[in-house]
N, C-alpha and C positions, 0 to 999 in steps of 0.2 A: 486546618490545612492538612491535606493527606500526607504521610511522611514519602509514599510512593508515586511517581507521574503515573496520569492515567492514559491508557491506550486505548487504541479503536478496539474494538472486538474482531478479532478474525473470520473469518468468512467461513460456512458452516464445511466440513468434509463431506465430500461425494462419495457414497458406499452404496455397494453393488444389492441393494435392498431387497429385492427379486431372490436372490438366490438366500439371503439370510432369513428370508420369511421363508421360502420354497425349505431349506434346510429343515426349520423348526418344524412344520408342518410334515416333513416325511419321520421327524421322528414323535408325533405326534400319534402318526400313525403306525411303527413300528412300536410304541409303546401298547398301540391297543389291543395288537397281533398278540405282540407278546403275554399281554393280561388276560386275552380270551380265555387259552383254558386252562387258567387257575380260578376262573370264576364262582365254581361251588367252591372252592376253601376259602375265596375271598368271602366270596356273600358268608358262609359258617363264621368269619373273624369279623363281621360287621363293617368288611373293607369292598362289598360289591359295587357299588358305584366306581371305585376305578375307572374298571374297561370303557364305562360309558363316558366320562372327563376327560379319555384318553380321544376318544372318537370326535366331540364335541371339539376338545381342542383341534386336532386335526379339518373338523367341517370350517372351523372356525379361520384356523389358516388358509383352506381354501377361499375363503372371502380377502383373507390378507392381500394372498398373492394377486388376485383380481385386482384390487387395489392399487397393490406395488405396481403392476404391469401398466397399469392405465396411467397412474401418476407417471411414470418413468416417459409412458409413449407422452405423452402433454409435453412434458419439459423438454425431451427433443422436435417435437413440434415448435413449441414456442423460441428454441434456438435457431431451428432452420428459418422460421420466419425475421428474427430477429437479424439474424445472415443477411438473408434478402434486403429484408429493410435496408440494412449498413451497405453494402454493396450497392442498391439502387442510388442511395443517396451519394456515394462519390461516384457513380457512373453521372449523377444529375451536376454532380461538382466541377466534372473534367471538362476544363474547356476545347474546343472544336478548333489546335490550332493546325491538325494535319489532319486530311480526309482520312477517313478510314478506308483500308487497304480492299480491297474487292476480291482479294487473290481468285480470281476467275468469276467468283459471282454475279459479278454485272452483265446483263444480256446484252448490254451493249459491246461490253467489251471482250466479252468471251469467247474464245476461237473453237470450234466443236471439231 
């Protein structure tokens, strides 16, 4: 028997993804600017690959952000419709016990 009760697990945090991948990714590339030209003394110390793992990570973050963006637009899709859904279904719930108000829309009743 556990000596501690067990709890639900919490529900995961919502974090602004887009911009923490967009972040890494510009200094991905700000690393590679900066490695360019010390290239001849890197390649002479056996460190020339760098600049180009600098690049690669940054090409790389661009696929991230792609990613993040498309995830991010889904999940608010999937909430507006989910909206909808919730909203249809107590519109389908409310029962009909006052007409609905016409405020002028009715061509019957409508004075021009």
């Amino acid at each position: 028997m556990p000596k501690t009760p067990l709890h639900p697990s919490p529900p995961p945090l919502e974090a602004n993804d887009v911009a923490i991948v967009g972040g890494g990714t510009v200094l991905w590339f700000v690393a590679f600017l900066a490695l360019l030209p010390f290239q001849g003394t890197l390649s002479a110390h056996g460190h020339g690959t760098w600049p180009w793992i600098c690049l690669s990570g940054g090409l790389l973050g661009l696929i991230g952000l792609w990613y993040c963006r498309a995830r991010r637009d889904a999940i608010a899709r999937g909430r507006a419709a989910e909206a909808a859904a919730h909203k249809a279904e107590h519109t389908a719930e409310r029962p009909a016990e006052h007409p609905a108000e016409d405020n002028g829309q009715n061509p019957a009743t409508r004075s021009d």
